[in-house]
C-alpha positions in Angstrom: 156.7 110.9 110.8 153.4 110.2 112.6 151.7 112.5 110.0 153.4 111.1 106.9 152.5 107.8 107.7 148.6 108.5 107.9 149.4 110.7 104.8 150.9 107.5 102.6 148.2 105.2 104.6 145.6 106.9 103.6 146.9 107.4 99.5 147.5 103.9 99.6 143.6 103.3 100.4 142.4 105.3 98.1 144.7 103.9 95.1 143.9 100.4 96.0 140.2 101.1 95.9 140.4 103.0 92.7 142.4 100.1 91.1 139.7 98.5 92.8 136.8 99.9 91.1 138.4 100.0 87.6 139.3 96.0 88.0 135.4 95.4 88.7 134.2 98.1 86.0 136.1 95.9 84.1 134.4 92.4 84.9 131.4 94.1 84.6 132.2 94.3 81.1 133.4 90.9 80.4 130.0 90.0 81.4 127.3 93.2 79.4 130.4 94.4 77.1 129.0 97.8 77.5 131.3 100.9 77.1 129.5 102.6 80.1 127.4 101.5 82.8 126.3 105.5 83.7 126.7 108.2 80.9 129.3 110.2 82.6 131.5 107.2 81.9 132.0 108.2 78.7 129.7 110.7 77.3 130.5 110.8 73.6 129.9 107.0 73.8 126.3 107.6 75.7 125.2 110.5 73.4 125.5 108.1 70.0 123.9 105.1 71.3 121.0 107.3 73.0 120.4 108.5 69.3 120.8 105.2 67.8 118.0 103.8 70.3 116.0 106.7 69.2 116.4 106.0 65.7 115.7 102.2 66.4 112.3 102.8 68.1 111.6 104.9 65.4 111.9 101.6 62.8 110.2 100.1 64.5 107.5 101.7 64.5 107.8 101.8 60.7 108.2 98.3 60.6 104.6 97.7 62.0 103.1 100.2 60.4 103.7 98.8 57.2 103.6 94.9 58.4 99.8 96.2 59.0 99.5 97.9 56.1 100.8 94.5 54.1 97.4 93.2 56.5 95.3 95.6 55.0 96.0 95.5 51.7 96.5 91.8 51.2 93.0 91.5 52.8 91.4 94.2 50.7 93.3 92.8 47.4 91.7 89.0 48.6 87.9 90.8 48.3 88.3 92.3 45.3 89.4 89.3 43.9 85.9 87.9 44.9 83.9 90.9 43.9 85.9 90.3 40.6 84.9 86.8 40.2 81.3 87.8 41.2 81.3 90.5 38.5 82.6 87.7 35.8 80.1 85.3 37.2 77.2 87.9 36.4 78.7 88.4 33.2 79.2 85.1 31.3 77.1 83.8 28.8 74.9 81.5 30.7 73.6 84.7 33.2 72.9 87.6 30.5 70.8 85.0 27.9 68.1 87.4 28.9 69.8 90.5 26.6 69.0 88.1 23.6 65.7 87.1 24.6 66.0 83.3 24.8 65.3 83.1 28.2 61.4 82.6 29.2 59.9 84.3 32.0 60.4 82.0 34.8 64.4 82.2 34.1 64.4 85.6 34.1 63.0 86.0 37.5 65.5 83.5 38.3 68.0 85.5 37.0 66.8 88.9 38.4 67.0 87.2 42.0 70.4 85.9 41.1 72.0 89.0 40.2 70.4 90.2 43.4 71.7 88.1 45.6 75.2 88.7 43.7 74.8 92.7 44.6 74.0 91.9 48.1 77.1 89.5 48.2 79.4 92.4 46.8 77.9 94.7 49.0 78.8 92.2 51.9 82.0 92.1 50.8 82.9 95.3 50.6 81.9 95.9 54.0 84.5 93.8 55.4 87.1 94.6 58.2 90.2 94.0 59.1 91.4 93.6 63.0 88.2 95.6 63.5 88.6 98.6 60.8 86.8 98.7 57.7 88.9 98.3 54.3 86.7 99.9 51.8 85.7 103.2 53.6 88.3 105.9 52.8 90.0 107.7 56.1 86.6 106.5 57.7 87.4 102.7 59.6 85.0 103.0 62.0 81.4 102.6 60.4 80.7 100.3 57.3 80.9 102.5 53.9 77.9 100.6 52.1 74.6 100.3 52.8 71.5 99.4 50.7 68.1 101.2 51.1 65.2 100.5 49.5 62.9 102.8 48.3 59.3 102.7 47.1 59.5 104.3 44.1 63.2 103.8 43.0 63.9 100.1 44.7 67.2 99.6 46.2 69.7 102.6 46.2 73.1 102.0 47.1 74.9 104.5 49.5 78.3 105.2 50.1 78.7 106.8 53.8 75.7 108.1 53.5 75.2 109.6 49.7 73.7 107.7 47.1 76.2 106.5 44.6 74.1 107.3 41.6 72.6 111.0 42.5 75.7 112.0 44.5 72.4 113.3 47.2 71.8 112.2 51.2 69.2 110.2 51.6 66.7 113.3 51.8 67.8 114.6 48.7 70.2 117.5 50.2 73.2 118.0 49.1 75.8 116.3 50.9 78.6 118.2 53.1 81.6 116.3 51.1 80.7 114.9 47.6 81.5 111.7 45.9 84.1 113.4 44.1 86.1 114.2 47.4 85.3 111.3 49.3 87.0 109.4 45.8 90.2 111.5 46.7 89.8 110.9 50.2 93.3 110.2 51.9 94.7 108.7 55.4 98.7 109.2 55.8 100.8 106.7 57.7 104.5 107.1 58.2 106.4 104.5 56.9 109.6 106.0 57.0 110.0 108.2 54.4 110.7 111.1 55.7 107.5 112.4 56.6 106.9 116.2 56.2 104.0 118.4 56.8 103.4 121.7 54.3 103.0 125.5 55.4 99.5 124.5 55.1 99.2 121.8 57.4 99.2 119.0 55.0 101.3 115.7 54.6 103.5 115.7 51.7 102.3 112.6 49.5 105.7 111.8 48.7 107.0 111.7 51.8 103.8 109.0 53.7 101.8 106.2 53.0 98.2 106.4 51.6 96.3 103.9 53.3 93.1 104.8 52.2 90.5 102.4 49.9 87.6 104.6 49.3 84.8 101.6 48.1 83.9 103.3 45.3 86.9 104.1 43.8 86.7 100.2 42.9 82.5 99.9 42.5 82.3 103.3 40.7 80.0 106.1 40.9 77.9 108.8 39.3 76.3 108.5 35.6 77.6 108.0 32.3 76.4 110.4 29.3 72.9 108.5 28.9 72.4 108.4 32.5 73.0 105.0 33.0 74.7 104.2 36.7 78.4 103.4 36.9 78.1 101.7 40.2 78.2 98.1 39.5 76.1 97.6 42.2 73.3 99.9 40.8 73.8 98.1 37.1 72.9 94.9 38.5 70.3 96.4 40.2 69.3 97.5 37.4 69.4 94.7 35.1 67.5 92.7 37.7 64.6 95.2 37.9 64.1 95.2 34.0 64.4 91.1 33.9 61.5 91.3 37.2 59.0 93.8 35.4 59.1 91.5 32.6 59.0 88.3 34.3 55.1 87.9 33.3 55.9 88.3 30.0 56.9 86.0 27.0 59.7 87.6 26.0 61.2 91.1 26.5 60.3 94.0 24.3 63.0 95.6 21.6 63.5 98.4 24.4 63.5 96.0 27.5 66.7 94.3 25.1 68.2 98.0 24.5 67.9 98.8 28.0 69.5 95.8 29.1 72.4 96.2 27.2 73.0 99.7 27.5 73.1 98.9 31.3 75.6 95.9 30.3 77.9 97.5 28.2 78.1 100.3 31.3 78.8 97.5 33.8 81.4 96.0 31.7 83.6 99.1 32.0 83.0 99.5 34.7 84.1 96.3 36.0 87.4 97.3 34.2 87.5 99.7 36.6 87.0 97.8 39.5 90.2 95.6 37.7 92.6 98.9 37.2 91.2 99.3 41.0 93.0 95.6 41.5 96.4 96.3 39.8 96.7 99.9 42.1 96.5 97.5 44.9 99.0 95.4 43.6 101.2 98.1 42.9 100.9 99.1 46.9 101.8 96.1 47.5 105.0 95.8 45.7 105.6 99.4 47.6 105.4 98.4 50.7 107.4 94.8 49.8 110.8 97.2 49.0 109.8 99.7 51.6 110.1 96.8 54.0 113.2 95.5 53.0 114.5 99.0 52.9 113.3 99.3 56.5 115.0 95.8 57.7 118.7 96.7 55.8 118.0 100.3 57.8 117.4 97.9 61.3 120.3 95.6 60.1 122.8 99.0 59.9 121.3 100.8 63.0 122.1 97.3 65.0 125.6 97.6 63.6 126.3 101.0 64.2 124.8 100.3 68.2 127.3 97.4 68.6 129.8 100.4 67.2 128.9 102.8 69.9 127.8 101.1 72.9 129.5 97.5 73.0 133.2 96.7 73.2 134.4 93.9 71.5 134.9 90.1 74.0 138.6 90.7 73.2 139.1 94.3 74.4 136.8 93.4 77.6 138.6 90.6 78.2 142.5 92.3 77.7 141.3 95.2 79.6 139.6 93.2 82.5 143.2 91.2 82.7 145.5 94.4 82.6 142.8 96.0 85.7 143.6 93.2 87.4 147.1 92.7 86.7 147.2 96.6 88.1 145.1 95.9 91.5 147.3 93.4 92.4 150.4 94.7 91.6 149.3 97.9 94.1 148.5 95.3 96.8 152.0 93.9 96.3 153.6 96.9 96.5 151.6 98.3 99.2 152.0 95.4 101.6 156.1 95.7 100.2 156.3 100.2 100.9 154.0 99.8 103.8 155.8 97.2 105.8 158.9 99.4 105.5 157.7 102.2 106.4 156.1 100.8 109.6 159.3 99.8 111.3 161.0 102.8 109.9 158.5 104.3 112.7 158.9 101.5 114.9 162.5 102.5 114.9 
């Protein structure tokens, strides 16, 4: 008897503390509403909202990539914008009076340093940065993509990390490593959650990432045209001005000064189209990014949902189950003290 009552002493302790535990398990989740404090409490549960954090963090990140895309772009769209109005400034009626030969020489020499200071201005501009990266210089960010050298015998040359944008050479007339032509196609893949994949050859699938790269002079232009006139806009007003300053002693410019001039402004005018088809690609990554973002936020707005699925129980259950644990605990306590007191003067007796 001696043995049976340590027996049903010792099963009542460990019932009573099991009711126990499942009656504070219980509050616990009246409090967090979380399925599972450990993942051995329920391991399907655990295993799902694991992934679903995963996937999360993962949005996350997509959602800042392209918040500072939207940064980058907006910022870049904002200087083109001014180069634009520059290039239109440079271009009305009041600036070029020169190509009809109404303007005297002091005007011109006004006009030359004018057009100048424009190029430097565009130059400037397109050496910006944004939170410390530069916009304008292709999968290069780090050093500024424009620079203007001037040499003896040809003035100022523009260069474009490091080539000059009219001869497509280095600076000591080598041939560059990477040309114009590749540095135009240069491009700089983020992941913005489309599915990012990398080929056989170890390159990014364009469809499946963001190109964030803004090579300068894909917008400024580059090269020569057919009669070897520059397409940089940069260079044409560089031009321009030159032709305007050799003249500046002179009454009026020569038939061929006229010519020259205007070959080099019809050049510059399409080529400031450019820089405007330029303007409406940006645009156009914009709008991308706009629906990519949504997409991204309706993603976060599901993945929340399907976490509250997986690792939450609703107030209601937590609160009928916390009850129904306690209801249980004391019900064994009642019974116990009942089956136990019984049982004790059974052996008394």
């Amino acid at each position: 008897m001696r043995i049976t009552m340590h027996m049903m002493m010792d099963s009542y302790r460990n019932d009573v503390g099991d009711a126990f535990a499942s009656m504070d398990k219980a509050m616990q989740r009246t409090i967090d509403y979380r399925k599972f404090e450990r993942p051995s409490d329920d391991p399907l549960s655990a295993s799902q909202t694991f992934d679903v954090h995963w996937q999360m963090r993962m949005n996350d990140n997509y959602a800042t990539n392209i918040t500072d895309l939207q940064g980058n772009i907006t910022t870049a769209e904002k200087i083109l914008q001014n180069v634009d109005t520059l290039l239109t400034n440079a271009d009305n009626n009041d600036r070029l009076k020169a190509v009809n030969g109404d303007m005297n020489s002091d005007n011109r020499k006004v006009l030359a340093d004018q057009l100048t200071q424009m190029r430097d201005e565009i130059v400037s501009q397109m050496n910006s940065t944004y939170s410390g990266n530069y916009l304008f210089g292709g999968s290069n960010n780090t050093d500024a993509p424009f620079r203007i050298v001037h040499d003896s015998k040809l003035g100022d040359q523009l260069y474009y990390r490091g080539i000059n944008v009219d001869t497509g050479k280095l600076a000591d007339g080598s041939a560059p490593k990477v040309s114009l032509d590749e540095l135009m196609k240069d491009k700089s893949y983020i992941d913005i959650g489309l599915g990012m994949k990398v080929n056989s050859d170890g390159s990014i699938d364009p469809q499946s990432a963001f190109n964030s790269s803004m090579p300068g002079i894909a917008y400024l232009g580059y090269g020569t045209d057919a009669s070897g006139n520059p397409k940089n806009v940069c260079s044409l007003l560089t031009k321009i001005a030159g032709v305007l300053q050799s003249s500046s002693n002179e009454t009026s410019l020569s038939t061929s000064e006229l010519n020259t001039i205007q070959n080099y402004v019809d050049t510059y005018r399409t080529s400031h189209t450019g820089l405007q088809n330029g303007q409406a690609e940006i645009g156009q990554r914009l709008q991308f990014l706009d629906g990519t973002s949504n997409y991204i936020t309706d993603v976060d707005l599901n993945l929340q949902s399907k976490d509250n699925e997986v690792e939450f129980v609703s107030p209601y259950d937590a609160i009928k189950s916390f009850y129904s644990q306690s209801y249980c605990y004391s019900a064994a306590l009642k019974v116990g003290s009942q089956v136990l007191q019984q049982s004790l003067m059974d052996y008394l007796k």
